[in-house]
Kinemage of the C-alpha trace (Angstrom):
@kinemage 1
@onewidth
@group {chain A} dominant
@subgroup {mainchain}
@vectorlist {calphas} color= white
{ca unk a 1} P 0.742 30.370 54.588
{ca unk a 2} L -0.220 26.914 55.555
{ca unk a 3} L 1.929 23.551 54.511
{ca unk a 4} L -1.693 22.733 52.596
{ca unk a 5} L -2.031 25.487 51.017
{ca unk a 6} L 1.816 26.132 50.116
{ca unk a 7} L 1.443 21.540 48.690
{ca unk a 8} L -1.484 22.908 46.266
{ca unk a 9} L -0.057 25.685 45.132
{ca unk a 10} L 3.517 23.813 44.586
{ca unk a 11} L 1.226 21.123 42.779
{ca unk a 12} L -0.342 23.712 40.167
{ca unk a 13} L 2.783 25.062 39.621
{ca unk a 14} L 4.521 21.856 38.673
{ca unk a 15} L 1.389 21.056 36.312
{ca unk a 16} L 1.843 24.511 34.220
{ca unk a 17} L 4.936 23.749 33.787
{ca unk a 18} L 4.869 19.730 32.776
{ca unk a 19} L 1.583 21.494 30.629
{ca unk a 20} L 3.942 24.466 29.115
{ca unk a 21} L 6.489 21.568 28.362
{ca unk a 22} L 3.766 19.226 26.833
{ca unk a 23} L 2.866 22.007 24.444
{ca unk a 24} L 5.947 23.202 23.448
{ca unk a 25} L 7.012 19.378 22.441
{ca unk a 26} L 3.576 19.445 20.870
{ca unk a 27} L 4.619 22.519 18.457
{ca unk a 28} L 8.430 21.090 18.133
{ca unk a 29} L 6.564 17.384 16.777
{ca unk a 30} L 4.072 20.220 14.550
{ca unk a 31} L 7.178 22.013 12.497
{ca unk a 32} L 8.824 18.370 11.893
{ca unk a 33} L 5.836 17.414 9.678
{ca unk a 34} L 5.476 18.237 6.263
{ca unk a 35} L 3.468 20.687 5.839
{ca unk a 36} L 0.112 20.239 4.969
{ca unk a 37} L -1.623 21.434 1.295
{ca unk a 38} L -4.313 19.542 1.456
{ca unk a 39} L -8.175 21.053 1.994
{ca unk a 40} L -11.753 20.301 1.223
{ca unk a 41} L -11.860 22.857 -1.933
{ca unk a 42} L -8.504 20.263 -3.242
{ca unk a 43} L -8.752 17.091 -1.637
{ca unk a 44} L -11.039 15.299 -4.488
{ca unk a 45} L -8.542 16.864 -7.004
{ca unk a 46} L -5.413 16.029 -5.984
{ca unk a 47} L -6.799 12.667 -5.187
{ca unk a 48} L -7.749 12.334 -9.000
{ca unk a 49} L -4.294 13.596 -9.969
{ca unk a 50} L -2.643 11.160 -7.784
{ca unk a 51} L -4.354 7.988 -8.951
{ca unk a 52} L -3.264 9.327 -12.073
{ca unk a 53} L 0.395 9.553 -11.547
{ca unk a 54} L 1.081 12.548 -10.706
{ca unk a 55} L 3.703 12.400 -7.933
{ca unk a 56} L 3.600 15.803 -6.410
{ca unk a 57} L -0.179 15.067 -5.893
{ca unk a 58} L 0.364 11.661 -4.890
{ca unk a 59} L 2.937 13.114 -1.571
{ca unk a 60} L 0.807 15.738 -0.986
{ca unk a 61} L -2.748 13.076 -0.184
{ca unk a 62} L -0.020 10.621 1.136
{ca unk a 63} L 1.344 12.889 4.124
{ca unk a 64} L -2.237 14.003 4.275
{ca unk a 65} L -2.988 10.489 5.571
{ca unk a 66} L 0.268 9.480 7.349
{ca unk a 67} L 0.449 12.912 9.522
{ca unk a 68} L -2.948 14.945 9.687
{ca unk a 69} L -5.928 12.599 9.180
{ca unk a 70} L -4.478 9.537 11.020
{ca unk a 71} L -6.765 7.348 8.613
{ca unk a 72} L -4.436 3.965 8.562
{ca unk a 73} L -6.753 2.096 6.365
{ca unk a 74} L -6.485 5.337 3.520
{ca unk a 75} L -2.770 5.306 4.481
{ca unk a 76} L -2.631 1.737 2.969
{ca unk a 77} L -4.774 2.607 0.372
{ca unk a 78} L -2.504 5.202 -0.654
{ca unk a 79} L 0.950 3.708 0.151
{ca unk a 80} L -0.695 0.325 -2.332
{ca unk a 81} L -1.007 2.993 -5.099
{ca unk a 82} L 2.197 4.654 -4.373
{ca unk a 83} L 4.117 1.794 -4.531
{ca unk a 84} L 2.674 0.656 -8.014
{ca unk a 85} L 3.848 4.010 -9.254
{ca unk a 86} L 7.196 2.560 -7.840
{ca unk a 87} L 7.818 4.772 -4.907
{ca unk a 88} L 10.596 2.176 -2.896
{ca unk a 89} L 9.638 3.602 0.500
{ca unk a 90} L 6.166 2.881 0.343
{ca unk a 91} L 6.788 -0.541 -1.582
{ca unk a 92} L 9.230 -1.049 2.139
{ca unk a 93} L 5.835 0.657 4.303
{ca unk a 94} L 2.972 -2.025 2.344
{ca unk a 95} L 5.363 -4.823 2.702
{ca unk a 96} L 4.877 -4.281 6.425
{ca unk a 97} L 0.643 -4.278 5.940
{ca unk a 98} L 0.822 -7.500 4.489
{ca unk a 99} L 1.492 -9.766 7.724
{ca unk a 100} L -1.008 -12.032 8.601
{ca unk a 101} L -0.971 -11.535 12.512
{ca unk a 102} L 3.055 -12.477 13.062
{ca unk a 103} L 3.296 -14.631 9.947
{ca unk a 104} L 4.847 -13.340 6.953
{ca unk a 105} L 2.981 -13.293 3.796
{ca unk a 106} L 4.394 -14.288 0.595
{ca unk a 107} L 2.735 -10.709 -0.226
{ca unk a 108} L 5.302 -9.108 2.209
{ca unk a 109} L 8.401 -10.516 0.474
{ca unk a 110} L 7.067 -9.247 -2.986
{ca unk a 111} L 7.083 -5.766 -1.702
{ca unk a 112} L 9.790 -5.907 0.509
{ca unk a 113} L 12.396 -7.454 -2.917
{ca unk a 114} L 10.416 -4.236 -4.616
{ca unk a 115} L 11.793 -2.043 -1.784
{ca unk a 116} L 15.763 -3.845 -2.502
{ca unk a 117} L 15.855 -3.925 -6.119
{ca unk a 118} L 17.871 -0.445 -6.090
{ca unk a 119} L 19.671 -1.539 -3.647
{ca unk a 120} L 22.845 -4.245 -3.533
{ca unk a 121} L 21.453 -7.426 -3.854
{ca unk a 122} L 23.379 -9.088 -1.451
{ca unk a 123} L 21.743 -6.217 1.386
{ca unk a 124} L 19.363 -6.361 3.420
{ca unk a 125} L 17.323 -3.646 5.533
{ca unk a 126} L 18.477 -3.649 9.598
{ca unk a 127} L 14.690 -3.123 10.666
{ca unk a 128} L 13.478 -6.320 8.414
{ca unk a 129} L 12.328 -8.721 11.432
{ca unk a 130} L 14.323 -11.978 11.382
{ca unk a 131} L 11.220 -14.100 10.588
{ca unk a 132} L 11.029 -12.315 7.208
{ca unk a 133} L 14.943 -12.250 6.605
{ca unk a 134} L 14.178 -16.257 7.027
{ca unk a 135} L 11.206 -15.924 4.824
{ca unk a 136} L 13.135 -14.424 1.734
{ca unk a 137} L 15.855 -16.751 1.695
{ca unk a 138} L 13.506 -19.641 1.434
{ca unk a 139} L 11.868 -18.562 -1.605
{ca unk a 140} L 12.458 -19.975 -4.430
{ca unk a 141} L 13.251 -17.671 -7.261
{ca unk a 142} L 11.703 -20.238 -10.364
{ca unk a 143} L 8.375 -19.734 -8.465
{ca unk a 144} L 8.641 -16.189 -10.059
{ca unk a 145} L 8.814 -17.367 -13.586
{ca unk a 146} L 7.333 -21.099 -13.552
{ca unk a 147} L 5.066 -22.699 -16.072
{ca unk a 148} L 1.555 -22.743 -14.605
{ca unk a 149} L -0.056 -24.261 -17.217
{ca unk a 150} L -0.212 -27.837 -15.256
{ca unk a 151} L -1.289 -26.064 -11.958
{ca unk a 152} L -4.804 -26.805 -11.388
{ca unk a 153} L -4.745 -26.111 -7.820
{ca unk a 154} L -5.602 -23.108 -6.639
{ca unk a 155} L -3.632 -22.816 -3.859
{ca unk a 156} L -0.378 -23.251 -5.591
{ca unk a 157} L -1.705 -21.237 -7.730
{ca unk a 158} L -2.237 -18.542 -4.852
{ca unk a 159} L 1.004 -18.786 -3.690
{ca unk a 160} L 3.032 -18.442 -6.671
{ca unk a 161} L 1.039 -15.141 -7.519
{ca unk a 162} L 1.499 -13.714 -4.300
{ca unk a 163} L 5.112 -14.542 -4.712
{ca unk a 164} L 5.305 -12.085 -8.408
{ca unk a 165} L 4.167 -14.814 -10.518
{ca unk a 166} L 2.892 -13.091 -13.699
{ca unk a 167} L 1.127 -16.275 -15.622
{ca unk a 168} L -0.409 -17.805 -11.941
{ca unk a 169} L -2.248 -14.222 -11.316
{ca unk a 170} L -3.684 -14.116 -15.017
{ca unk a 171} L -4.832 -17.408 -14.646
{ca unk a 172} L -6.608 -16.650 -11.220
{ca unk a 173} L -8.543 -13.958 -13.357
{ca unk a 174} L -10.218 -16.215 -15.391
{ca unk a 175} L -11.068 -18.244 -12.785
{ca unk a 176} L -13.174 -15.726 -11.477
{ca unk a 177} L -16.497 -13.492 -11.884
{ca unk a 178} L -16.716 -9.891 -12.767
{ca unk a 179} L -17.623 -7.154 -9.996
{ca unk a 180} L -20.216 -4.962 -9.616
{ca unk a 181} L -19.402 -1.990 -11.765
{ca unk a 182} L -20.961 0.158 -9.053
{ca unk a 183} L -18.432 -0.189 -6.359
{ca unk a 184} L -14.976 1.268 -6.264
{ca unk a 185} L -12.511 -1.276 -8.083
{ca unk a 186} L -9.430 0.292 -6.377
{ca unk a 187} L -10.883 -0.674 -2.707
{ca unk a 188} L -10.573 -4.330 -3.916
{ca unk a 189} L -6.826 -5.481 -2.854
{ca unk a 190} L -5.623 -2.249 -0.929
{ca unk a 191} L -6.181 -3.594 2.226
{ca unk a 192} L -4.048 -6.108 2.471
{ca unk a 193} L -6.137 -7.839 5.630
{ca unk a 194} L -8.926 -8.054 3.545
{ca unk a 195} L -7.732 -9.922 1.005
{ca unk a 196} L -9.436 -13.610 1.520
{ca unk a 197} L -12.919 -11.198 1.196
{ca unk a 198} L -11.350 -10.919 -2.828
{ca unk a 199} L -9.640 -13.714 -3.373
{ca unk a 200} L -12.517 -14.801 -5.959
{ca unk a 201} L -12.618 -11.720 -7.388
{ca unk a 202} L -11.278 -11.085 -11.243
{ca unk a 203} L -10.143 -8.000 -10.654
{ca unk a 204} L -8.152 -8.818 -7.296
{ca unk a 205} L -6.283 -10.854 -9.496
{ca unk a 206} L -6.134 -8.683 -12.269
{ca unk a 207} L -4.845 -5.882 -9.322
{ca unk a 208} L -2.117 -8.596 -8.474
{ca unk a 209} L -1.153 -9.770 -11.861
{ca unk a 210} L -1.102 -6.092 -13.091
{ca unk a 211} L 1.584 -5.576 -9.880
{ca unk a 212} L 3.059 -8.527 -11.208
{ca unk a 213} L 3.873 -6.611 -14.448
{ca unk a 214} L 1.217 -9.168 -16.363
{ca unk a 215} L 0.575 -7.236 -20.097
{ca unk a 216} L -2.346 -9.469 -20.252
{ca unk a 217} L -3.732 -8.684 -16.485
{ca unk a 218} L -2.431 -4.910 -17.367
{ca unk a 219} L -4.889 -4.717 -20.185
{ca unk a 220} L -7.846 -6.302 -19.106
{ca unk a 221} L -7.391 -4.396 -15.514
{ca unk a 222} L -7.567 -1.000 -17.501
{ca unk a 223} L -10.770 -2.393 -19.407
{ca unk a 224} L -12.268 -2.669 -15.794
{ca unk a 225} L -11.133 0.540 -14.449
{ca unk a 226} L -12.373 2.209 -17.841
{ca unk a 227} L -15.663 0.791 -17.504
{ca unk a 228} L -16.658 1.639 -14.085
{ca unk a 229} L -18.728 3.859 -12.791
{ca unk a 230} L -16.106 5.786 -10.188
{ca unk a 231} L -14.219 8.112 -11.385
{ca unk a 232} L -11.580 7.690 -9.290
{ca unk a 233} L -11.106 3.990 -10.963
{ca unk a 234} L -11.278 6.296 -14.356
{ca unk a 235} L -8.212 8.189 -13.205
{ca unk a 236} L -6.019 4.750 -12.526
{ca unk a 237} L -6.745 3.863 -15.529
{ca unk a 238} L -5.029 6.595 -17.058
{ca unk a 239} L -1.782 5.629 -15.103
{ca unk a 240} L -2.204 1.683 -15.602
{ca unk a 241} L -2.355 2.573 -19.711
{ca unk a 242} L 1.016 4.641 -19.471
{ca unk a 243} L 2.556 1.432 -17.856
{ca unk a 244} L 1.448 -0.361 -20.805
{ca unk a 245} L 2.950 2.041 -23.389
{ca unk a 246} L 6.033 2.106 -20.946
{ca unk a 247} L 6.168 -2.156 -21.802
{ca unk a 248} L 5.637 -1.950 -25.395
């Protein structure tokens, strides 16, 4: 047998087997993953029982998105909605959606103190970049609970209901229009990116304040959700109005 002939064959054989290796990493990766319950005869439904509440749904359309449909805006759609339901891993995952290019958001740190409240206060997560470390120790924590009353501009007024202001976020809301009932409501706010397109939007504030743990923004958010159009803004509704019992 020639040296050319024995090279190609050598070279084949040294593909199958980088090929054989690929594939059995492939199906090592495959039984890590959850495994996946989600079809086209249940996706709609289990989508409708997550924006609910429903937590078993809610994993179930999550690890959908995070492992098999590799969708990352409906991962941040769905890690938003997870985190209102108070889910401290995906409060830790949207903290790190809200970046604007390197710069921390204000956004970020509200998610992020979510993410720690279970946790000792005095700890603080090894993978949290050192530009956000440096971020939450200069906040102020009377921006959370300040009188707004005085505030007339907006800005401020921005900040300091990015930062969890309650009374700032309400007072956004009224300084805004109504949407068009047609559209989905839960699109506005759940990309995080996306956010100066809403930022004179009612119900982005309503979204925020309602985060926030506004009663006020709470209510009138559910009066938006109720009166749409989608259903799937129907089905939050239904979880938004057992965080309102939950506060009374």
């Amino acid at each position: 047998m020639s040296i050319k002939k024995m090279l190609a064959l050598l070279v084949l054989l040294v593909g199958s087997v980088m090929l054989y290796a690929q594939d059995e990493q492939e199906d090592d990766y495959l039984l890590l993953l959850p495994k996946n319950e989600v079809n086209k005869e249940n996706i709609v439904d289990l989508q409708y029982q997550a924006l609910t509440g429903n937590s078993d749904s809610l994993l179930k359309v999550l690890d959908y998105f995070r492992f098999w449909n590799h969708n990352r805006e409906k991962v941040e759609f769905w890690e938003l909605i997870d985190a209102e339901d108070g889910e401290r891993f995906s409060a830790y995952n949207y903290s790190n959606h809200c970046y604007s290019g390197s710069r921390v958001s204000s956004r970020a740190a509200f998610w992020l103190l979510k993410d720690r409240q279970e946790r000792d206060s005095n700890s603080m997560d090894p993978y949290v970049s050192p530009e956000m470390k440096a971020f939450l120790e200069s906040l102020d924590p009377e921006s959370l609970s300040a009188n707004v009353d005085s505030i007339s501009d907006v800005d401020v007024l921005k900040d300091y209901a990015f930062k969890g202001n309650r009374d700032a976020a309400y007072k956004l809301s009224k300084l805004c229009g109504d949407e068009d009932r047609h559209q989905s409501l839960l699109k506005i706010g759940a990309v995080f990116a996306k956010s100066e397109y809403w930022e004179n939007s009612r119900c982005f504030w309503l979204r925020i304040g309602a985060q926030n743990g506004s009663k006020e923004c709470i209510r009138e958010y559910i009066e938006l959700l109720k009166n749409s159009t989608d259903t799937f803004d129907n089905a939050r509704a239904v979880f938004w109005e057992s965080q309102l019992d939950s506060k009374n």
